[in-house]
N, CA, C and O atoms as CSV, one atom per row, in Angstrom:
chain,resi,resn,atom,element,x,y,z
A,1,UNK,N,N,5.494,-22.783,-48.621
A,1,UNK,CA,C,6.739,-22.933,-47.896
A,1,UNK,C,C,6.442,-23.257,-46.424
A,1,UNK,O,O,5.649,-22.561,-45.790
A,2,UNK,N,N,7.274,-24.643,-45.700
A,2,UNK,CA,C,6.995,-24.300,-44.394
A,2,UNK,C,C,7.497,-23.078,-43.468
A,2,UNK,O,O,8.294,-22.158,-43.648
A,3,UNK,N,N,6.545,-23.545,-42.230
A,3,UNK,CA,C,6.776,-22.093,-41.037
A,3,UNK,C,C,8.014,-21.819,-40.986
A,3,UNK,O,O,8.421,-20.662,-41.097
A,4,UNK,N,N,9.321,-23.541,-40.694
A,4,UNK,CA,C,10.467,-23.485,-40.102
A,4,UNK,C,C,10.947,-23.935,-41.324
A,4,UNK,O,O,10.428,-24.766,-42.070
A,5,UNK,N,N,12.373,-23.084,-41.522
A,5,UNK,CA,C,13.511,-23.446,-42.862
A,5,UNK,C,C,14.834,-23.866,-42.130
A,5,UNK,O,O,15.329,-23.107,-41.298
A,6,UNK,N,N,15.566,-25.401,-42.520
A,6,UNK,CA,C,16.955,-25.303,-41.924
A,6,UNK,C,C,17.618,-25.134,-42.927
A,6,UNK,O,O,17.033,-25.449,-43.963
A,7,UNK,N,N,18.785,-24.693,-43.051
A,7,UNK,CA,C,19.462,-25.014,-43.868
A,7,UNK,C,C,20.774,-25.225,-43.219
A,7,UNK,O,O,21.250,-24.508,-42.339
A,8,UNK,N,N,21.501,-26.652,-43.921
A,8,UNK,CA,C,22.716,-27.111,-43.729
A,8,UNK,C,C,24.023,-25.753,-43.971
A,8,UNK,O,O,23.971,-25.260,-45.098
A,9,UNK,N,N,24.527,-25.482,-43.542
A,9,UNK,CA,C,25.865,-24.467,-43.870
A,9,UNK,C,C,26.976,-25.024,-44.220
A,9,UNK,O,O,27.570,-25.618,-43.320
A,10,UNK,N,N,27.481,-25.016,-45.338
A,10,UNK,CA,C,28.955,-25.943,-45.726
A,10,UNK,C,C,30.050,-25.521,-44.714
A,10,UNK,O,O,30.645,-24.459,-44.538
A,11,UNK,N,N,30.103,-26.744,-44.106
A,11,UNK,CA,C,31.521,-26.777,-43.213
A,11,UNK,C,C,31.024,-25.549,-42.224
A,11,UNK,O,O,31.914,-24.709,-42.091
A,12,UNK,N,N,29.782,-25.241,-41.482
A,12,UNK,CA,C,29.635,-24.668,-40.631
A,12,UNK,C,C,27.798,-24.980,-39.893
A,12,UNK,O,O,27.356,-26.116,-40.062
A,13,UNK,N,N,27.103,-24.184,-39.314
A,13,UNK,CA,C,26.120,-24.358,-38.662
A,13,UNK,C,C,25.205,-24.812,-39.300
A,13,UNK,O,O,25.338,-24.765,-40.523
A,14,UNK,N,N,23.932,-25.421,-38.737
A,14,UNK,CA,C,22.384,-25.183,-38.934
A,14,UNK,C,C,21.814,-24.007,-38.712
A,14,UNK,O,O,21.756,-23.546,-37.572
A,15,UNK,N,N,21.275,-23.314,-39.871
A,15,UNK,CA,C,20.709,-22.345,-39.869
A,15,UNK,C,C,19.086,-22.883,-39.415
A,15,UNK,O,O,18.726,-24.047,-39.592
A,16,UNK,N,N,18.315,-21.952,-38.883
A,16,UNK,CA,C,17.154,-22.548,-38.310
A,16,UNK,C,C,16.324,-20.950,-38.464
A,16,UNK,O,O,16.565,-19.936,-37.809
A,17,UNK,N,N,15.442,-21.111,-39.396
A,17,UNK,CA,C,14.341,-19.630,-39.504
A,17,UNK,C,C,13.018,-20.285,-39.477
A,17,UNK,O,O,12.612,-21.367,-39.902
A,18,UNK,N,N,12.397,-19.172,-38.768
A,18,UNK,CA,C,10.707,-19.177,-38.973
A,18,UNK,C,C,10.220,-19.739,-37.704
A,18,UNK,O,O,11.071,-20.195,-36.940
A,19,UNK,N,N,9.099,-19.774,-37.395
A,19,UNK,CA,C,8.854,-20.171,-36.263
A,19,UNK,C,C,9.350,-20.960,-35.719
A,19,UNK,O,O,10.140,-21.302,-36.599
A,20,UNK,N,N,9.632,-21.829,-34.607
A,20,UNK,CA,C,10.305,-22.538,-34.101
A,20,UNK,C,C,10.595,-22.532,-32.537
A,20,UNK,O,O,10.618,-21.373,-32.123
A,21,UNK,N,N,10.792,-23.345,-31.684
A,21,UNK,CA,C,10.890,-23.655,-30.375
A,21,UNK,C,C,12.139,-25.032,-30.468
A,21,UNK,O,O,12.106,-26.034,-31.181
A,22,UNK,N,N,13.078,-24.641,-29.556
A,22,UNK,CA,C,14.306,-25.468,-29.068
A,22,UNK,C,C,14.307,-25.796,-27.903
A,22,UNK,O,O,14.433,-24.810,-27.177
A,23,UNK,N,N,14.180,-27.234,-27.077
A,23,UNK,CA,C,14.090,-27.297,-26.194
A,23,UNK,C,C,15.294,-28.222,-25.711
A,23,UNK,O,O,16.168,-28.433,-26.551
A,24,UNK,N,N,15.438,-28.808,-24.427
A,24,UNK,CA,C,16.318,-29.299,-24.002
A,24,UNK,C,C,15.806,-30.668,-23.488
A,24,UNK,O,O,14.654,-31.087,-23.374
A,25,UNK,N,N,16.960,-31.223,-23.222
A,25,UNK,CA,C,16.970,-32.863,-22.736
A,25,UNK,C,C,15.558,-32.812,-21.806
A,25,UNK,O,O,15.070,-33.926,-21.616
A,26,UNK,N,N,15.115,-32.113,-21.435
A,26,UNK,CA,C,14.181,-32.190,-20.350
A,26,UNK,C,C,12.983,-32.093,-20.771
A,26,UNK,O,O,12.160,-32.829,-20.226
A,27,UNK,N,N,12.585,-31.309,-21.693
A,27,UNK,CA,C,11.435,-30.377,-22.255
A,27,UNK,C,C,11.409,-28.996,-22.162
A,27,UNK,O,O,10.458,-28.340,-22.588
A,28,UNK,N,N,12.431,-28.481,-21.609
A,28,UNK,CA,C,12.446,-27.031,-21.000
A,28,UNK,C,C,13.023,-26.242,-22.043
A,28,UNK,O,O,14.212,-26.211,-22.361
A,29,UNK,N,N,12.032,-25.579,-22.569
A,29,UNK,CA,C,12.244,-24.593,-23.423
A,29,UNK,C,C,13.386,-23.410,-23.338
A,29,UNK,O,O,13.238,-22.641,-22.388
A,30,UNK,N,N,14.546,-23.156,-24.238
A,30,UNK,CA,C,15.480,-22.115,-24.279
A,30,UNK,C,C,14.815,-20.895,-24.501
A,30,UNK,O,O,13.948,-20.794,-25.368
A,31,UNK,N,N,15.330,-19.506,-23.424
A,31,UNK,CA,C,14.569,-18.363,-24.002
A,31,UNK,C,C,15.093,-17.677,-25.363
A,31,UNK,O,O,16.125,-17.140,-25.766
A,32,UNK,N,N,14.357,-17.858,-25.641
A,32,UNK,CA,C,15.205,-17.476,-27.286
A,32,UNK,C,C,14.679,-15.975,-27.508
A,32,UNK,O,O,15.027,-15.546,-28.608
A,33,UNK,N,N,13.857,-14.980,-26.670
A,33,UNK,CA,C,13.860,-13.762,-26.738
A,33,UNK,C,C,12.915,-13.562,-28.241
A,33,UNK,O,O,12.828,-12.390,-28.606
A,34,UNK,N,N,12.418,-14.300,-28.865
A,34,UNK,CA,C,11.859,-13.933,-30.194
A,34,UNK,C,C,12.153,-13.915,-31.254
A,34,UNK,O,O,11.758,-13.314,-32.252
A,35,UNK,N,N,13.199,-14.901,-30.957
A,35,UNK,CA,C,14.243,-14.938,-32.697
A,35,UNK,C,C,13.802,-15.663,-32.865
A,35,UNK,O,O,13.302,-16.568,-32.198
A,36,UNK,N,N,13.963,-15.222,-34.656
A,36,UNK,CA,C,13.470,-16.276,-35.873
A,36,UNK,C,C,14.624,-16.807,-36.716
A,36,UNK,O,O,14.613,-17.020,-37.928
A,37,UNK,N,N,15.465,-16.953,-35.987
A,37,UNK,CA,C,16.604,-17.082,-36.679
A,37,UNK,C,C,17.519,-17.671,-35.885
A,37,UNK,O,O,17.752,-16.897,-34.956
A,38,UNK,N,N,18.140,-18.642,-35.792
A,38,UNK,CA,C,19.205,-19.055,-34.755
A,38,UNK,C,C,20.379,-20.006,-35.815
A,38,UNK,O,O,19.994,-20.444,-36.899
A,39,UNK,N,N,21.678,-20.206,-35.365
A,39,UNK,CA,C,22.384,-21.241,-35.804
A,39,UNK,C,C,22.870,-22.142,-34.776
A,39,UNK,O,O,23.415,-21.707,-33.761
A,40,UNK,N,N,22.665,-23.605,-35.037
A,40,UNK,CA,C,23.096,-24.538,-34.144
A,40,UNK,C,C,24.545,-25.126,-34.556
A,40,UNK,O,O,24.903,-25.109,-35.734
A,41,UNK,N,N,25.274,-25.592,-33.635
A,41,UNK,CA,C,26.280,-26.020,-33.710
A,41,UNK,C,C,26.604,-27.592,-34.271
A,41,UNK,O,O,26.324,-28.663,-33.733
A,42,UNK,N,N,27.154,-27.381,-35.282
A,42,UNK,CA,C,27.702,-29.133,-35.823
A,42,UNK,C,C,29.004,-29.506,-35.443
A,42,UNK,O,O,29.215,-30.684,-35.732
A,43,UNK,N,N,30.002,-28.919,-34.878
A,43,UNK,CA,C,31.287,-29.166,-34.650
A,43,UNK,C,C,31.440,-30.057,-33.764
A,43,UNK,O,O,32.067,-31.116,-33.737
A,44,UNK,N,N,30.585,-29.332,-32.799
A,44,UNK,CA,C,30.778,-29.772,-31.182
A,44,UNK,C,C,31.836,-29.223,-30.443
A,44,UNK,O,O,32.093,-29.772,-29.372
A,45,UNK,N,N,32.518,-28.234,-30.798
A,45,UNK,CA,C,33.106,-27.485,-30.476
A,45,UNK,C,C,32.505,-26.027,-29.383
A,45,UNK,O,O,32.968,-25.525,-28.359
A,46,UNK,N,N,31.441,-25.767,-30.114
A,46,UNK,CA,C,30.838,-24.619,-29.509
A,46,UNK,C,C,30.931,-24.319,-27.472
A,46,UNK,O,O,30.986,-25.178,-26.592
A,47,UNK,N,N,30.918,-23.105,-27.362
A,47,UNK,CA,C,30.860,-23.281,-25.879
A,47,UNK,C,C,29.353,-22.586,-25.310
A,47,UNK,O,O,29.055,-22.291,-24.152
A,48,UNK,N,N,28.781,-22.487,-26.195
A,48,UNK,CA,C,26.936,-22.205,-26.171
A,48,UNK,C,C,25.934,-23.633,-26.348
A,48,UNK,O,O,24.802,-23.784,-25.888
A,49,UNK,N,N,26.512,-24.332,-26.934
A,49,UNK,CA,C,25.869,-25.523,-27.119
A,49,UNK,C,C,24.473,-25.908,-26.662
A,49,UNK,O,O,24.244,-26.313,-25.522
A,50,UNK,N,N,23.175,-25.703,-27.990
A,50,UNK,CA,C,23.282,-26.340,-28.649
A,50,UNK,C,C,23.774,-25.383,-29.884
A,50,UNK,O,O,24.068,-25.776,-31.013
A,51,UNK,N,N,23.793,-24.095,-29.424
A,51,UNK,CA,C,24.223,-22.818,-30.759
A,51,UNK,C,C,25.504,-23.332,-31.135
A,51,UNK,O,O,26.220,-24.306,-30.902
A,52,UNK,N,N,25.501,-22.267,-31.822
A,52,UNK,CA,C,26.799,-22.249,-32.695
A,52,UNK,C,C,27.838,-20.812,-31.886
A,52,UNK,O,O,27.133,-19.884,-31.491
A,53,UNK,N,N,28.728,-20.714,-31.755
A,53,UNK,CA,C,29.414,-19.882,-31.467
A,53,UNK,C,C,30.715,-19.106,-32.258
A,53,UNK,O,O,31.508,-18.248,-31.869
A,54,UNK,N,N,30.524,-19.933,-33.756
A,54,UNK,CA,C,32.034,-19.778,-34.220
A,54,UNK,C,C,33.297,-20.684,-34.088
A,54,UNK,O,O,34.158,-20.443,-34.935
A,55,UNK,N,N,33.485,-21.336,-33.504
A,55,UNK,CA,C,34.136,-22.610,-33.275
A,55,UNK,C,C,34.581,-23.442,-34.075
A,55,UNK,O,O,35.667,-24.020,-34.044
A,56,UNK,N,N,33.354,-23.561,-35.163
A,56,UNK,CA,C,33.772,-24.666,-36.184
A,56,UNK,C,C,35.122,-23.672,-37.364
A,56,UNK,O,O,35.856,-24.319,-38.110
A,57,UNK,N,N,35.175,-22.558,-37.314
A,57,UNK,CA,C,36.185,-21.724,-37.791
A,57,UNK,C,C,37.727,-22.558,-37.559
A,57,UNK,O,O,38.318,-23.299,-38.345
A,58,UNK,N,N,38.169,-22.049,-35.935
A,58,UNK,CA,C,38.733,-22.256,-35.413
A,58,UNK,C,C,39.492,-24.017,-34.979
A,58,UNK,O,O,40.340,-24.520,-34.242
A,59,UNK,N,N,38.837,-24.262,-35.658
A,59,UNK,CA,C,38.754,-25.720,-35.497
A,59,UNK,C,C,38.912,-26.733,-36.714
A,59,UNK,O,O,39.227,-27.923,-36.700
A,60,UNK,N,N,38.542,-25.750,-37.944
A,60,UNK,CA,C,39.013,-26.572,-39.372
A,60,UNK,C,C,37.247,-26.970,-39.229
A,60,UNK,O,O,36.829,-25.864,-39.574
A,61,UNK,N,N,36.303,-27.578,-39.027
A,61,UNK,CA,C,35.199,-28.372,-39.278
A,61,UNK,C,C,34.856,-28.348,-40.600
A,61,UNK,O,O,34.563,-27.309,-41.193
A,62,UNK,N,N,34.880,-29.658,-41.198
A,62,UNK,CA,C,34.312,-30.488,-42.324
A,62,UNK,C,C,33.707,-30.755,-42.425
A,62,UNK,O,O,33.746,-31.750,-41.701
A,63,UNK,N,N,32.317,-30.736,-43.109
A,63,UNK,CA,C,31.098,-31.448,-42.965
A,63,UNK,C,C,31.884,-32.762,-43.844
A,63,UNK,O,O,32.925,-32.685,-44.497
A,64,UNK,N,N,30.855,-34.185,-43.577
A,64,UNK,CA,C,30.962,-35.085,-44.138
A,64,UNK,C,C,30.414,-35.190,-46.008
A,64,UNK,O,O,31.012,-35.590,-47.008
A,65,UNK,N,N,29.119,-34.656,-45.811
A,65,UNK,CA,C,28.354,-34.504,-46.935
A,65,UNK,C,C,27.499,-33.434,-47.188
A,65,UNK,O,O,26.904,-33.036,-46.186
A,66,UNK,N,N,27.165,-32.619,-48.641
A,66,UNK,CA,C,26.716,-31.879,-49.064
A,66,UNK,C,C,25.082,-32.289,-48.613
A,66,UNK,O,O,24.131,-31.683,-48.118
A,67,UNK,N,N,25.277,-33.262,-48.947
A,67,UNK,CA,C,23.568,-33.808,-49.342
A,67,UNK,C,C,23.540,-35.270,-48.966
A,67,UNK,O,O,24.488,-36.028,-49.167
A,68,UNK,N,N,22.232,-35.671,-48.328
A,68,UNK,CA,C,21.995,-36.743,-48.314
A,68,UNK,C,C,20.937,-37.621,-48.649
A,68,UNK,O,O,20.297,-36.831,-47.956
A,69,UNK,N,N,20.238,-38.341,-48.965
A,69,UNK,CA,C,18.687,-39.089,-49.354
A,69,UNK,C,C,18.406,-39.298,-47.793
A,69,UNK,O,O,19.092,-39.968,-47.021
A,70,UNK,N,N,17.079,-38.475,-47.459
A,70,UNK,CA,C,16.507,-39.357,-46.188
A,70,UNK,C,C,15.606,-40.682,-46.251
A,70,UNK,O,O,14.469,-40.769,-46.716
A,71,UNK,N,N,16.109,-41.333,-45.877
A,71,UNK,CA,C,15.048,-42.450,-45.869
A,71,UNK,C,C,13.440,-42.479,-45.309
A,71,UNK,O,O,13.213,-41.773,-44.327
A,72,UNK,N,N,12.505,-43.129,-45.791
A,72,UNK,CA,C,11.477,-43.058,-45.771
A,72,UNK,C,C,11.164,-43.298,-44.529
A,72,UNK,O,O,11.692,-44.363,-44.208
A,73,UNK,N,N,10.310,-42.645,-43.291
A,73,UNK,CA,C,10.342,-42.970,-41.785
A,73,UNK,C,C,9.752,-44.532,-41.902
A,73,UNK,O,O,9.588,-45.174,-42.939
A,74,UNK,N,N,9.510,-44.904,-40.674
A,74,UNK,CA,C,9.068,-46.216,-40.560
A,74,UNK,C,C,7.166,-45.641,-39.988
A,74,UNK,O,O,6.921,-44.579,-39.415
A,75,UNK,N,N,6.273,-46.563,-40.321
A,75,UNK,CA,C,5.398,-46.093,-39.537
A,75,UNK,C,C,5.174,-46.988,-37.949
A,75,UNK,O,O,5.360,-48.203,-37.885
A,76,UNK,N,N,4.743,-46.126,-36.711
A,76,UNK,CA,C,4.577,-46.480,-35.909
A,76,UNK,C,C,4.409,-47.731,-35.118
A,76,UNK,O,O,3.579,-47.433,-34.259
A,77,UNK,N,N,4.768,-49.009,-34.949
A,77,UNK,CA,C,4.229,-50.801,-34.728
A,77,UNK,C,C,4.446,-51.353,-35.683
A,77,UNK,O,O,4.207,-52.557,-35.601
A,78,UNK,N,N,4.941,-50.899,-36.946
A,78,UNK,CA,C,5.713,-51.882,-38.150
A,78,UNK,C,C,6.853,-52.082,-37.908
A,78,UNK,O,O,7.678,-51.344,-37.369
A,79,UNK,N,N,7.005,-53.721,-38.540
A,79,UNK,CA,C,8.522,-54.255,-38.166
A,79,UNK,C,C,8.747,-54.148,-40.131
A,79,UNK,O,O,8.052,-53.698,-41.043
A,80,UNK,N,N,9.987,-54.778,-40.054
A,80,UNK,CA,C,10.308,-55.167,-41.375
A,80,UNK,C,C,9.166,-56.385,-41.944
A,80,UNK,O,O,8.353,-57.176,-41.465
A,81,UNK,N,N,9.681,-55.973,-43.253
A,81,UNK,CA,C,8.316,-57.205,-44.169
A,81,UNK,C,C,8.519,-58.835,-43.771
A,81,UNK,O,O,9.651,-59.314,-43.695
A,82,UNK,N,N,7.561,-59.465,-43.577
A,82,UNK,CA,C,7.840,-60.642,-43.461
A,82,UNK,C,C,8.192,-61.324,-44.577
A,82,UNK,O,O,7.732,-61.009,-45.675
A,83,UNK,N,N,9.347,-62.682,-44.355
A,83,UNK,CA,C,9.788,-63.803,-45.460
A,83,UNK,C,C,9.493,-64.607,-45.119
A,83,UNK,O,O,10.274,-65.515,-44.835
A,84,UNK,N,N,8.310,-64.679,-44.984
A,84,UNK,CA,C,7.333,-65.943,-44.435
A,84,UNK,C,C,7.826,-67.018,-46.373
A,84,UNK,O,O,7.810,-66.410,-47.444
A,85,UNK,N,N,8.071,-68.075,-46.300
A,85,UNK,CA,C,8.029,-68.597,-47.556
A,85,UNK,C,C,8.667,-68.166,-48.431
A,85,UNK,O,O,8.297,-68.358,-49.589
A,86,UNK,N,N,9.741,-67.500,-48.171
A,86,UNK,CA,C,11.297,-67.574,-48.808
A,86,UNK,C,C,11.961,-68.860,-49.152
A,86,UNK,O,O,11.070,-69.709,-49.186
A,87,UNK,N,N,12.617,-69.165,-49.306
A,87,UNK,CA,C,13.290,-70.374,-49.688
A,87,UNK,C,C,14.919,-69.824,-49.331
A,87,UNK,O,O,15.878,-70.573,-49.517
């Protein structure tokens, strides 16, 4: 199992366990006091942001989808395949 587990919350937060570090637009690490456990906010509602505060309650929030296929990353200096000699 990995270190860090998210799990999606229907119609509410990212759950976030196990080791882990959250940082900000900058690089500057949040003191997170030693938790292994945090929930982030999907609403955008929250007034903790990037947490969760409860908000998405109050607010009706829907997730779009249960589940999704991630697509395969790209690797690093690859473009798309060439059609060199397509027709």
């Amino acid at each position: 199992m990995a270190a860090t587990r998210i799990t999606v919350r229907g119609n509410g937060p990212l759950l976030v366990e196990g080791d882990f570090e959250i940082v900000d637009v900058n690089g500057r690490p949040y003191g997170l006091a030693g938790r292994t456990r945090v929930s982030l906010c999907r609403c955008g509602q929250s007034e903790d942001k990037p947490f969760c505060d409860g908000h998405h309650k109050a607010c009706s929030f829907q997730a779009e989808s249960a589940r999704a296929t991630c697509r395969r990353p790209r690797r690093p200096g690859r473009r798309g395949r060439s059609r060199r000699g397509a027709a």
